[in-house]
MARMILUM-420869 format. One record per residue (C-alpha): x negated, y, z negated; chain; residue number from 1; residue in one letter. Coordinates in nm, 3 decimals, decimal comma, padded with zeros to 5 digits, always signed. Layout:
<pts>
<c1->X | c2->Y | c3->Z | chain->A | n->NUM | res->A>
...
</pts>
This chain:
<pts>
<c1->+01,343 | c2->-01,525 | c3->-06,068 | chain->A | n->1 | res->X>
<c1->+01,641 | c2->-01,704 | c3->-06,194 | chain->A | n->2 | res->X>
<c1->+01,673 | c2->-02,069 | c3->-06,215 | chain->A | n->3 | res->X>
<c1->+01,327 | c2->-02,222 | c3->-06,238 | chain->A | n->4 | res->X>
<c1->+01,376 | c2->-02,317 | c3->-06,580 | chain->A | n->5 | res->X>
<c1->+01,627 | c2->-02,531 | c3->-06,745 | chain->A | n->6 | res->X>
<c1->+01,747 | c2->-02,473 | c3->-07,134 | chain->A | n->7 | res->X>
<c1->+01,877 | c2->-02,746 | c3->-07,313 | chain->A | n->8 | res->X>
<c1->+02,018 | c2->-02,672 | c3->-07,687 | chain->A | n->9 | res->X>
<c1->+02,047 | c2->-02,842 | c3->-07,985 | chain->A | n->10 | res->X>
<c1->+02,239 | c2->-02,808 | c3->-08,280 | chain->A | n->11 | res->X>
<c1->+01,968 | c2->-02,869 | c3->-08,526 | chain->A | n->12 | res->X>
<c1->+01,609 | c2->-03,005 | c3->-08,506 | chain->A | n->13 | res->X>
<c1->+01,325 | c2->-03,030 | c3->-08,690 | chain->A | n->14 | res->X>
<c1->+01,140 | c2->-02,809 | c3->-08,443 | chain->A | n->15 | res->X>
<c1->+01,115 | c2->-02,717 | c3->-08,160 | chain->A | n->16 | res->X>
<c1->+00,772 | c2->-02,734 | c3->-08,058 | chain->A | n->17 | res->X>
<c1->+00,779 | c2->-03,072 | c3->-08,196 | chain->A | n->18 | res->X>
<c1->+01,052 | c2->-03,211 | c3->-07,981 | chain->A | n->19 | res->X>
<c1->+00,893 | c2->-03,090 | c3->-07,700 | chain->A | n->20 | res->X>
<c1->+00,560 | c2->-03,224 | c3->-07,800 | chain->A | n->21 | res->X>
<c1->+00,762 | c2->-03,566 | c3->-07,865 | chain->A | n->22 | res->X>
<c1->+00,923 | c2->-03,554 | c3->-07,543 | chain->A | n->23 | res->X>
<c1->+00,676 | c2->-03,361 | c3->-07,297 | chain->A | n->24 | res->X>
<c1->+00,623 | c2->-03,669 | c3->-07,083 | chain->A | n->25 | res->X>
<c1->+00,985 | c2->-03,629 | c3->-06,929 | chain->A | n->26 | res->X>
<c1->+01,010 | c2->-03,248 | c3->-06,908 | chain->A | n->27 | res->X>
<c1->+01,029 | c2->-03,058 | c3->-06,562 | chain->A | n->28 | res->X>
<c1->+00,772 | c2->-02,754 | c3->-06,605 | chain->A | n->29 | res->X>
<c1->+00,939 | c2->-02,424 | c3->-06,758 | chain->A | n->30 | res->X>
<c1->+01,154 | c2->-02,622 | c3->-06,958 | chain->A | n->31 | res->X>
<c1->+01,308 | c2->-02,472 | c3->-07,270 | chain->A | n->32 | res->X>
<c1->+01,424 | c2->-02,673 | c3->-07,595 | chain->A | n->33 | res->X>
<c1->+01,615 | c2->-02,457 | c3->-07,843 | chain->A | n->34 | res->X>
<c1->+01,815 | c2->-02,488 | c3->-08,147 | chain->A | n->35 | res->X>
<c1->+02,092 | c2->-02,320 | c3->-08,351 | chain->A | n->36 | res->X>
<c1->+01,912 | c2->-02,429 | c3->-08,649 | chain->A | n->37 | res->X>
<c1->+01,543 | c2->-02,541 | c3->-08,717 | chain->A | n->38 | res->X>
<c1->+01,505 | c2->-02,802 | c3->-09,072 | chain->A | n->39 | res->X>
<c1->+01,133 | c2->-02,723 | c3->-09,053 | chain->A | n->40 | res->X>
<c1->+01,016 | c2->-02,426 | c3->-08,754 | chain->A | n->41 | res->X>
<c1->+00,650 | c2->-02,365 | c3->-08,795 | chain->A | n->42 | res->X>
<c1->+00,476 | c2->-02,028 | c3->-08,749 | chain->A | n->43 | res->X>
<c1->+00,079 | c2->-01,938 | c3->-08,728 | chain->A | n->44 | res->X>
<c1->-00,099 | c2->-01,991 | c3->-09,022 | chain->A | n->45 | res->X>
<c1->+00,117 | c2->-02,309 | c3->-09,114 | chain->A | n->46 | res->X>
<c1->+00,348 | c2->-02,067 | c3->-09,259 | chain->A | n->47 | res->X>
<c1->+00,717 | c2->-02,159 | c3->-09,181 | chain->A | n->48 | res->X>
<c1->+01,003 | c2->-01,961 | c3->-08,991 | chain->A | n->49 | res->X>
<c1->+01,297 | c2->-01,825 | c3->-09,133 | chain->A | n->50 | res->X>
<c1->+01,644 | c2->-01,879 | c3->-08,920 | chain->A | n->51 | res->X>
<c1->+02,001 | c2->-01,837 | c3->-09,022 | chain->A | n->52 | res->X>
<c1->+02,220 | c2->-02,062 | c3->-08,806 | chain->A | n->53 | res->X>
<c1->+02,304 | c2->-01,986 | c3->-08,483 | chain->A | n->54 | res->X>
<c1->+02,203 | c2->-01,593 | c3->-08,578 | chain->A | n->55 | res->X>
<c1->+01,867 | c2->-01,627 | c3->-08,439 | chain->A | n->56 | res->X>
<c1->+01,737 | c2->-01,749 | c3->-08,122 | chain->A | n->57 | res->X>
<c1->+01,459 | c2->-02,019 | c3->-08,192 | chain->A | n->58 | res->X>
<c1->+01,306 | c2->-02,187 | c3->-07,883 | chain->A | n->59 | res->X>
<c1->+01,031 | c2->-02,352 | c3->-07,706 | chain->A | n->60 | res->X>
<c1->+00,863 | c2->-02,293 | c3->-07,349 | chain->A | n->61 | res->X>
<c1->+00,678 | c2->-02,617 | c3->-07,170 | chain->A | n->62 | res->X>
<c1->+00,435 | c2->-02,513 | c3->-06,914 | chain->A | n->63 | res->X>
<c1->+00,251 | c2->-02,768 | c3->-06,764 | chain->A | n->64 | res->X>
<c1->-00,061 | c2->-02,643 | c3->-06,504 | chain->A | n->65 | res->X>
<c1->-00,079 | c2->-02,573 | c3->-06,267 | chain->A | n->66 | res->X>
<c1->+00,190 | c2->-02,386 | c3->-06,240 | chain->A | n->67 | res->X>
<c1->+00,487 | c2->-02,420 | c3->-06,007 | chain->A | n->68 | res->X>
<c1->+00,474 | c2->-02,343 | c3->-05,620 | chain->A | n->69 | res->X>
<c1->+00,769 | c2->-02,043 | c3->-05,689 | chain->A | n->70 | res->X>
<c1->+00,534 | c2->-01,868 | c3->-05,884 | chain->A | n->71 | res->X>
<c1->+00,376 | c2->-01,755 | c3->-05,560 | chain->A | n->72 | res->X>
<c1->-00,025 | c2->-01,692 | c3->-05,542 | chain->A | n->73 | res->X>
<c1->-00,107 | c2->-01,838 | c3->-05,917 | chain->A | n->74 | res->X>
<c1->-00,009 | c2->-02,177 | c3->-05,785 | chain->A | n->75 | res->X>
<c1->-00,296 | c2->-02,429 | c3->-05,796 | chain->A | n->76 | res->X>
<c1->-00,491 | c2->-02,222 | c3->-06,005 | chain->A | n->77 | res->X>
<c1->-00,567 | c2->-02,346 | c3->-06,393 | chain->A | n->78 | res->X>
<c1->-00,627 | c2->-02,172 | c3->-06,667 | chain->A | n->79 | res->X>
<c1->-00,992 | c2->-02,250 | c3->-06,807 | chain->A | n->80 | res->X>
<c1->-00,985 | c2->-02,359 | c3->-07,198 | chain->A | n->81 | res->X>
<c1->-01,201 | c2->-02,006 | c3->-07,265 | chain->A | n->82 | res->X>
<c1->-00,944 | c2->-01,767 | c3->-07,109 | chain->A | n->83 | res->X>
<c1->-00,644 | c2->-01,970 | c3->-07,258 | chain->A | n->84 | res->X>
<c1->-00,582 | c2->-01,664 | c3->-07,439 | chain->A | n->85 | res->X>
<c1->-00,435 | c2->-01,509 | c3->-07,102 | chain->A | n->86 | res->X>
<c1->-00,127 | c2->-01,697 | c3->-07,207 | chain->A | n->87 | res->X>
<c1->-00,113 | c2->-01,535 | c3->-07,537 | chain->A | n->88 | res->X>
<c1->-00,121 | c2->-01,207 | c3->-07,371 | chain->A | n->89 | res->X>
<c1->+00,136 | c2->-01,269 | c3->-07,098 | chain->A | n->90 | res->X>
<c1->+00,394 | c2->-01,437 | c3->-07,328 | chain->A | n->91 | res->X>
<c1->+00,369 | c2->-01,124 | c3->-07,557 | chain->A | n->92 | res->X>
<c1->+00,410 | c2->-00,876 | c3->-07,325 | chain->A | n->93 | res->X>
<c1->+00,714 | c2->-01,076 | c3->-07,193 | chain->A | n->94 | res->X>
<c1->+00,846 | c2->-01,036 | c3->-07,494 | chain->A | n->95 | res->X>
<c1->+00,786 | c2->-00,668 | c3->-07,536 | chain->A | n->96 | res->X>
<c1->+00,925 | c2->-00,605 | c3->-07,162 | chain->A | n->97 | res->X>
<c1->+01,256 | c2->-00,815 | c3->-07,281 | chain->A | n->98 | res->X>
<c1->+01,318 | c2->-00,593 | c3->-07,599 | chain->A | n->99 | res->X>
<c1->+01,189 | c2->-00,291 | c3->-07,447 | chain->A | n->100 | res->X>
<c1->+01,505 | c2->-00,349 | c3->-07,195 | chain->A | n->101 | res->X>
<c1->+01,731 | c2->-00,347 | c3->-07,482 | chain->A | n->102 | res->X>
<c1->+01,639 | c2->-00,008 | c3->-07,580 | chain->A | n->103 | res->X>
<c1->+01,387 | c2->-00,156 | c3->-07,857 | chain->A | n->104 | res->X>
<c1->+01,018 | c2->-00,007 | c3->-07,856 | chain->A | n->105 | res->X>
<c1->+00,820 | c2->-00,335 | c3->-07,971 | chain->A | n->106 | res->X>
<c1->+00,474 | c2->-00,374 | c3->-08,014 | chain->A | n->107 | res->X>
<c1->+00,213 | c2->-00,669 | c3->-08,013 | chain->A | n->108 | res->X>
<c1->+00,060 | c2->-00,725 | c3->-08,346 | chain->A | n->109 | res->X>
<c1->-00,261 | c2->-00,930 | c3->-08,312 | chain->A | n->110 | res->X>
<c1->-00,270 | c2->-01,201 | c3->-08,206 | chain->A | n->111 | res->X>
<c1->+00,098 | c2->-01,305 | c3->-08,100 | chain->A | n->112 | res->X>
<c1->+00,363 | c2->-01,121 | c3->-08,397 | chain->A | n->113 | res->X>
<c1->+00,659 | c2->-00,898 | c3->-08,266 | chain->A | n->114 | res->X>
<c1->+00,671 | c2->-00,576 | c3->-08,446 | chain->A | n->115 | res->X>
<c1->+00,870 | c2->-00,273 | c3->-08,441 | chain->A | n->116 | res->X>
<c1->+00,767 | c2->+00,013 | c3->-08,679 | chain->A | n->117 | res->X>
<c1->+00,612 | c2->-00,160 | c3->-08,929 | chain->A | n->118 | res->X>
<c1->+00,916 | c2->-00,484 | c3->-08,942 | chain->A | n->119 | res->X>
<c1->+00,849 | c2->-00,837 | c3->-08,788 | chain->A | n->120 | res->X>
<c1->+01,091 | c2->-00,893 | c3->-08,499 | chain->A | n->121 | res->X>
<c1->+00,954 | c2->-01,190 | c3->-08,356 | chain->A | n->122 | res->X>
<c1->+00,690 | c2->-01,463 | c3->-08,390 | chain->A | n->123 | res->X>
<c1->+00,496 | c2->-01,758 | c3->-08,147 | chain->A | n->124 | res->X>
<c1->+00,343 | c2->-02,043 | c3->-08,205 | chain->A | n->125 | res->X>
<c1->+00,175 | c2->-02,159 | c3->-07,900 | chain->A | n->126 | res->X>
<c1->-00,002 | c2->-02,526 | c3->-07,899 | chain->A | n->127 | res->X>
<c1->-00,189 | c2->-02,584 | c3->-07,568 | chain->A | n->128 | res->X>
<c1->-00,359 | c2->-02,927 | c3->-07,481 | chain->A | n->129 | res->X>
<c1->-00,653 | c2->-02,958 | c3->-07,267 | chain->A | n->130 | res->X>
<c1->-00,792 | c2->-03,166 | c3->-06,968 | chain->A | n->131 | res->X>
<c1->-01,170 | c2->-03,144 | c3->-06,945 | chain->A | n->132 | res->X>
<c1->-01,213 | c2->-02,743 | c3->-06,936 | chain->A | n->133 | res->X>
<c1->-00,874 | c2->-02,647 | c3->-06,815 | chain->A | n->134 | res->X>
<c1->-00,567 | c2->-02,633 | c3->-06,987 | chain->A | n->135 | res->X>
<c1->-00,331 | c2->-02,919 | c3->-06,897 | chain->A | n->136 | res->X>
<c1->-00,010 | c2->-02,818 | c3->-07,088 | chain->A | n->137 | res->X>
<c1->+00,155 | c2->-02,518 | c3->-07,297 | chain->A | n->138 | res->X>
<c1->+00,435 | c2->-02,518 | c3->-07,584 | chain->A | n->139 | res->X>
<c1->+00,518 | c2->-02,185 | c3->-07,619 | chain->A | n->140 | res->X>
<c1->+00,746 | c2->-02,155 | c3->-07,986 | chain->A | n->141 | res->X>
<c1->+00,919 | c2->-01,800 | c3->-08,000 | chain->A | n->142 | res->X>
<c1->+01,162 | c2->-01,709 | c3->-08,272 | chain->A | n->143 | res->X>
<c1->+01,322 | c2->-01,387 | c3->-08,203 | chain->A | n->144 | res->X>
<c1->+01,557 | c2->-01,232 | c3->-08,509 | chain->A | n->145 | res->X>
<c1->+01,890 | c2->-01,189 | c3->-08,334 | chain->A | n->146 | res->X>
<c1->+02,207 | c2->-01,096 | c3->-08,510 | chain->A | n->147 | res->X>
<c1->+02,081 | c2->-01,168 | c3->-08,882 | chain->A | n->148 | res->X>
<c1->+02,094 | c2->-00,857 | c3->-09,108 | chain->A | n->149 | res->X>
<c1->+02,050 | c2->-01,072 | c3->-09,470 | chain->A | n->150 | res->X>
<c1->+01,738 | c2->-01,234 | c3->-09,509 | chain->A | n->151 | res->X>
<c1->+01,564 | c2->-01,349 | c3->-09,789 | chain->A | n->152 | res->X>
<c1->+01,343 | c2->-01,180 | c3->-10,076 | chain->A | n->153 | res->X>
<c1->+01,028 | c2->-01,441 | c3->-09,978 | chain->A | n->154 | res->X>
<c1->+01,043 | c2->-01,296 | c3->-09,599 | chain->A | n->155 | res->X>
<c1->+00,877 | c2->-00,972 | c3->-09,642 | chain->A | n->156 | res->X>
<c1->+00,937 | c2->-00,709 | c3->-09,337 | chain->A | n->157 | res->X>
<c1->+01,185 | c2->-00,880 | c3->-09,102 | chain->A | n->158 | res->X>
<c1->+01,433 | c2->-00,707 | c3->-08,884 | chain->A | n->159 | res->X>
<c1->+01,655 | c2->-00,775 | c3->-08,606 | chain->A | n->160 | res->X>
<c1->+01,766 | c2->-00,678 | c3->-08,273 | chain->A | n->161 | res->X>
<c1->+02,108 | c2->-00,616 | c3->-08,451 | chain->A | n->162 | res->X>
<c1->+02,005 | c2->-00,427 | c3->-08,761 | chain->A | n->163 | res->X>
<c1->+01,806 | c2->-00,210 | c3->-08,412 | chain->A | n->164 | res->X>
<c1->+02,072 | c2->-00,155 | c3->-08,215 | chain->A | n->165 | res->X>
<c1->+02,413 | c2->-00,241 | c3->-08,397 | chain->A | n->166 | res->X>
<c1->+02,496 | c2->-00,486 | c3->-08,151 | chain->A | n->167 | res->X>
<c1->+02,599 | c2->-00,834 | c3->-08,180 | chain->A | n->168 | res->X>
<c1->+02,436 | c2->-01,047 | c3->-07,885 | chain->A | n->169 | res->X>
<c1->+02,572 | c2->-01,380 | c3->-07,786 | chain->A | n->170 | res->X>
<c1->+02,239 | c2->-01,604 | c3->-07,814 | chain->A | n->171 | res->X>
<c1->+02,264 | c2->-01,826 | c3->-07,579 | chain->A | n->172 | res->X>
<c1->+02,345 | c2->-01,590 | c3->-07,289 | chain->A | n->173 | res->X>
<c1->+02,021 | c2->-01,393 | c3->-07,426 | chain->A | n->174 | res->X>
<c1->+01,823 | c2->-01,685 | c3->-07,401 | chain->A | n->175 | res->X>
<c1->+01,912 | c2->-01,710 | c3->-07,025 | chain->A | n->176 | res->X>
<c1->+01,813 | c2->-01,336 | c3->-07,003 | chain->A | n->177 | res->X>
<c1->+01,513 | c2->-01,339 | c3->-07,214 | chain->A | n->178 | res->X>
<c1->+01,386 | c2->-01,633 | c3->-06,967 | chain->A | n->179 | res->X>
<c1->+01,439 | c2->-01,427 | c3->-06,610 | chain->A | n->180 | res->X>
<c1->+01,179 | c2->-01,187 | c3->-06,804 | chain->A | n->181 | res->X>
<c1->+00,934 | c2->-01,461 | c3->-06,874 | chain->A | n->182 | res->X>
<c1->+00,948 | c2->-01,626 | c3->-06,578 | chain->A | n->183 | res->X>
<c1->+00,902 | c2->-01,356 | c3->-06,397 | chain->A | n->184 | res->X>
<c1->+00,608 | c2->-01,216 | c3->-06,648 | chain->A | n->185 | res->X>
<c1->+00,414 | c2->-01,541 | c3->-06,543 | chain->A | n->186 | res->X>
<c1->+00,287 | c2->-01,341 | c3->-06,264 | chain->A | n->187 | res->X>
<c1->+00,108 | c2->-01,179 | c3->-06,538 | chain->A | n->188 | res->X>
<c1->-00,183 | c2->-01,410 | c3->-06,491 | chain->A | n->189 | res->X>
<c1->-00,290 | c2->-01,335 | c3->-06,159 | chain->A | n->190 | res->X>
<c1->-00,447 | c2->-00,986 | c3->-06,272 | chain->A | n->191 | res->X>
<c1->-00,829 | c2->-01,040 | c3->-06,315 | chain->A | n->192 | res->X>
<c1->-00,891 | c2->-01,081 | c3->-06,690 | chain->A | n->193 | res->X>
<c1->-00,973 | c2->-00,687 | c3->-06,749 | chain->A | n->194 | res->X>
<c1->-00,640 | c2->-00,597 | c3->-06,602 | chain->A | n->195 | res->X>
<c1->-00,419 | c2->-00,830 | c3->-06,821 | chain->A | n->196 | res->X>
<c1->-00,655 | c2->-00,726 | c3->-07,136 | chain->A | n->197 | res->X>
<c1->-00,580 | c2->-00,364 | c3->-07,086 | chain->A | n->198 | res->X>
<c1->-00,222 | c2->-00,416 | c3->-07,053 | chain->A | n->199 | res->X>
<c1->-00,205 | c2->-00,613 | c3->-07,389 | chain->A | n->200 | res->X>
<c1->-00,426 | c2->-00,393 | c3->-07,583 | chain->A | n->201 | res->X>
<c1->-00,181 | c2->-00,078 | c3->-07,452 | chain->A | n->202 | res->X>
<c1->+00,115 | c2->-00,213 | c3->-07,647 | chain->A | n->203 | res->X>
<c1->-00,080 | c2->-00,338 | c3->-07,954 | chain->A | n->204 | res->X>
<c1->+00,013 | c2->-00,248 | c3->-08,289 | chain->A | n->205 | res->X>
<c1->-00,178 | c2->+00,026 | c3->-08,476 | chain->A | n->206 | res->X>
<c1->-00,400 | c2->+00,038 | c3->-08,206 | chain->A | n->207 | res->X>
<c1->-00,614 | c2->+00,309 | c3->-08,230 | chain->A | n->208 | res->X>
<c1->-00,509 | c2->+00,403 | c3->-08,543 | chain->A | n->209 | res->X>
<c1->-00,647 | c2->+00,381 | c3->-08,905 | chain->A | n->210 | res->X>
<c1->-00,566 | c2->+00,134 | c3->-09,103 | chain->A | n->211 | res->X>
<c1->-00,649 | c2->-00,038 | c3->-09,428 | chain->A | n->212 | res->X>
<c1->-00,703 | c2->-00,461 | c3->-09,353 | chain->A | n->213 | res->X>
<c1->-00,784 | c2->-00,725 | c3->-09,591 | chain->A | n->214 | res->X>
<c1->-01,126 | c2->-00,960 | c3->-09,456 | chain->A | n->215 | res->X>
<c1->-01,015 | c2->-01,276 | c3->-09,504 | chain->A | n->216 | res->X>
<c1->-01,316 | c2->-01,461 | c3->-09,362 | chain->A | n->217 | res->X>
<c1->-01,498 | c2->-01,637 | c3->-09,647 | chain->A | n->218 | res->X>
<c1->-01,207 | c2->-01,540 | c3->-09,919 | chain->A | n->219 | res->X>
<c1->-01,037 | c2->-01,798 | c3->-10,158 | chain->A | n->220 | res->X>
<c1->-00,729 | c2->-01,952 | c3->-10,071 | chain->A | n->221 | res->X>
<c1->-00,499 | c2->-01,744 | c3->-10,310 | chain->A | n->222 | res->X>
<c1->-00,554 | c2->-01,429 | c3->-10,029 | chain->A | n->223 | res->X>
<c1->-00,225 | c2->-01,377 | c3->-09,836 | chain->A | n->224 | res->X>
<c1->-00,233 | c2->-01,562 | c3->-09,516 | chain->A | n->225 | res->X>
<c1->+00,060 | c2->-01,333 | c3->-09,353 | chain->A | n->226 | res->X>
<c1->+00,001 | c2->-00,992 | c3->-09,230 | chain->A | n->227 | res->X>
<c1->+00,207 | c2->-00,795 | c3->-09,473 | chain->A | n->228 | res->X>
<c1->-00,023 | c2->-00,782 | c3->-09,772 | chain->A | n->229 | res->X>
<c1->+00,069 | c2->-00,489 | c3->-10,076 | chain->A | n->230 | res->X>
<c1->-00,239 | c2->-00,224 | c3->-10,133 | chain->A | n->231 | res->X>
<c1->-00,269 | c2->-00,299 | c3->-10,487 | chain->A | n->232 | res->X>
<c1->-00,314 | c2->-00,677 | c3->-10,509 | chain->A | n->233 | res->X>
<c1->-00,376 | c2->-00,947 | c3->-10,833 | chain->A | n->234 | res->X>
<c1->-00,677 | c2->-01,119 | c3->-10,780 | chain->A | n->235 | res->X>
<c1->-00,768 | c2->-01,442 | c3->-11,110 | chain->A | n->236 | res->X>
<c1->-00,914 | c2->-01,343 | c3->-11,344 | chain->A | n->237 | res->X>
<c1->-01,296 | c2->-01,284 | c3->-11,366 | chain->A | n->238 | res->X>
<c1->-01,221 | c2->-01,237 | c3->-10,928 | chain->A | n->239 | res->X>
<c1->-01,222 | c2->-00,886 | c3->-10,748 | chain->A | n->240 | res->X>
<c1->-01,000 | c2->-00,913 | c3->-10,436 | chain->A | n->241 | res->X>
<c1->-01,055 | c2->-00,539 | c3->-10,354 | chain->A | n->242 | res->X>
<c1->-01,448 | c2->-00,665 | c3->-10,222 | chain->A | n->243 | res->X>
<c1->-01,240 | c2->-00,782 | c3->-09,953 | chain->A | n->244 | res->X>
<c1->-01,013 | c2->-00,467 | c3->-09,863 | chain->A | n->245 | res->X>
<c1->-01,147 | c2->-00,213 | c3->-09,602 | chain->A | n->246 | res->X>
<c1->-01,031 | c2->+00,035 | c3->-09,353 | chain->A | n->247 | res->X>
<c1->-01,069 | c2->+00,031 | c3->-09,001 | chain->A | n->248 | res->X>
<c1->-00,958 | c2->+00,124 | c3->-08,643 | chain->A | n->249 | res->X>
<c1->-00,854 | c2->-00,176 | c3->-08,390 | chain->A | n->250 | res->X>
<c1->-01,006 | c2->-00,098 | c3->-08,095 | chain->A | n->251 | res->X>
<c1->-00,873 | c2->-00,393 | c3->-07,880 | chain->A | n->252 | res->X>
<c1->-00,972 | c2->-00,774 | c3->-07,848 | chain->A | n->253 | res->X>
<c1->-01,296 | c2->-00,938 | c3->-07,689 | chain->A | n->254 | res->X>
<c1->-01,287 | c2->-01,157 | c3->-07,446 | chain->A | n->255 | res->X>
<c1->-01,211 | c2->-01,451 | c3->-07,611 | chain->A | n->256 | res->X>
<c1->-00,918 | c2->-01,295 | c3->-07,773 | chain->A | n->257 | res->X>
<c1->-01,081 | c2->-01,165 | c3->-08,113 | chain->A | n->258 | res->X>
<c1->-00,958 | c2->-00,839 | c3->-08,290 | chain->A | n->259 | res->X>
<c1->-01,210 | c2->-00,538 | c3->-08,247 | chain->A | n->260 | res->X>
<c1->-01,210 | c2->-00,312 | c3->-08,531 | chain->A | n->261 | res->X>
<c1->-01,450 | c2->-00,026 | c3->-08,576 | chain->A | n->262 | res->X>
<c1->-01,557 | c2->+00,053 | c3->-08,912 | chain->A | n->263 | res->X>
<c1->-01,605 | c2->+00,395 | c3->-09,056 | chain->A | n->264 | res->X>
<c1->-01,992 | c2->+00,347 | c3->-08,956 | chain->A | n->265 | res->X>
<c1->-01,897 | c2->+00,340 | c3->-08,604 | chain->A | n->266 | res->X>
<c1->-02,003 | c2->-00,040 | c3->-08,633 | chain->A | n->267 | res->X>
<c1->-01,713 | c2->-00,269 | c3->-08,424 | chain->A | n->268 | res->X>
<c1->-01,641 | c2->-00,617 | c3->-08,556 | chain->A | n->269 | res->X>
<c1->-01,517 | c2->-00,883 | c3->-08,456 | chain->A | n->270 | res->X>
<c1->-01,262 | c2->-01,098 | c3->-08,619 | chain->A | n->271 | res->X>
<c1->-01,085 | c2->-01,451 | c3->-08,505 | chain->A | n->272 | res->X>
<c1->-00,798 | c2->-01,571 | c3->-08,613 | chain->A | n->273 | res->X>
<c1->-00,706 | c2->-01,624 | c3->-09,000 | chain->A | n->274 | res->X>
<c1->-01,014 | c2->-01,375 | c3->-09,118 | chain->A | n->275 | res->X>
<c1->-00,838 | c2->-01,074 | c3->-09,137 | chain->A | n->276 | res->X>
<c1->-00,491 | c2->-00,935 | c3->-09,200 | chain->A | n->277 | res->X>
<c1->-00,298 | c2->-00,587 | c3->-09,211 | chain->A | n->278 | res->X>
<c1->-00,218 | c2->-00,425 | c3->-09,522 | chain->A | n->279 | res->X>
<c1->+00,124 | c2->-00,266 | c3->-09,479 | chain->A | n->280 | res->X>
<c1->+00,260 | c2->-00,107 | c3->-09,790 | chain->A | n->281 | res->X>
<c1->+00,638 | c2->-00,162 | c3->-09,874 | chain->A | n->282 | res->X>
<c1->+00,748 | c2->+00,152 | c3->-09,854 | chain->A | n->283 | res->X>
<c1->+00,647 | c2->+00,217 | c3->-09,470 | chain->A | n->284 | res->X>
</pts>
């Protein structure tokens, strides 16, 4: 499905979900804004994202709904504010189709983190806006680790397609490649809601495996807000941050997009985003 969208690169910007946020009003749908260099990229949990120049690719997706006539039998159909998570799941899996072409076996972890192994490959920031109950637009962020092999002691599990493979890619033709996948992964969202969830939960991370996780629901603000969190952790003083540490199996996601994860009871709960994170030793 080549040629529905249209890339245009900068050298350097801020971000790019924020130029397309700043400039949304005169953007075709499916267009992409990308950079060889981001000042100040944003990632979930307002944590930032790490980019060498022109090593990575770091780009953002406009949808606007509905979607466009080429996409076939989704056309004229919206995307209610409750299942907006659909879009979560689709743009993941797009992902995990592209790399999974390269030869790399990538996995979701929950809700919208790139892994492979136990190492960070990619990340998304999505920002949707909303008319009435229906999702009027979508900024997709991605930021894929390309061709850097160096990055710094604060990032703590990255890896790259290069360090993967031992291949250098030329970014921007990967962009155009990464984008046939997507677009045509749009037609993800015409599976009924059970379909799409299934095919999600089959490539997510640690899935039904067991695994030690931090609850972060309720917890003071010195807890780790990324999902790479050491086993033995330093809590104040006078604080006990192992209350909070637990192990458990992920099961899959609700509806609405929360993570399932049974206890050792057999009791499932049910966690939304920002109350819970993986413990992943160093040495894995």
């Amino acid at each position: 499905m080549k040629n529905m969208y249209a890339i245009k690169w900068y050298e350097e910007l801020d971000s790019t979900n924020n130029e397309v946020i700043r400039t949304a009003d005169s953007l075709d749908n499916l267009s992409v804004i990308a950079a060889s260099f981001q000042t100040a990229g944003r990632g979930q949990r307002g944590n930032s994202w790490h980019a060498a120049y022109r090593e990575n690719l770091t780009f953002s997706i406009f949808l606007r709904f509905p979607l466009p006539s080429s996409l076939g039998d989704i056309v004229g159909k919206g995307i209610m504010a409750a299942d907006q998570f659909r879009l979560c799941e689709t743009a993941t899996l797009a992902q995990c189709r592209f790399l999974e072409g390269k030869g790399i076996d990538a996995k979701i972890k929950w809700p919208n983190d790139i892994y492979v192994g136990n190492r960070k490959i990619s990340g998304m920031l999505v920002e949707n806006s909303l008319n009435g109950g229906n999702l009027s637009t979508s900024v997709i962020g991605i930021g894929l680790n390309v061709n850097q092999i160096a990055f710094p002691p604060e990032v703590p599990n990255p890896v790259s397609m290069k360090l993967l493979t031992g291949k250098e890619y030329d970014i921007k033709a990967l962009l155009e490649e990464f984008m046939d996948v997507f677009s045509e992964s749009l037609k993800l969202l015409e599976l009924p809601a059970d379909g799409l969830r299934e095919m999600y939960e089959s490539k997510m991370y640690r899935h039904g495996e067991k695994t030690w996780f931090a609850d972060l629901s309720g917890r003071p603000a010195y807890l780790p807000a990324n999902p790479f969190m050491q086993p033995v952790m330093t809590a104040p003083a006078g604080e006990n941050m192992r209350d909070s540490v637990f192990e458990g199996t992920v099961t899959g996601i609700s509806d609405s997009g929360l993570l399932k994860v049974q206890l050792g009871d057999g009791t499932v709960r049910e966690f939304g985003f920002k109350e819970i994170a993986y413990i992943i030793p160093h040495d894995e």
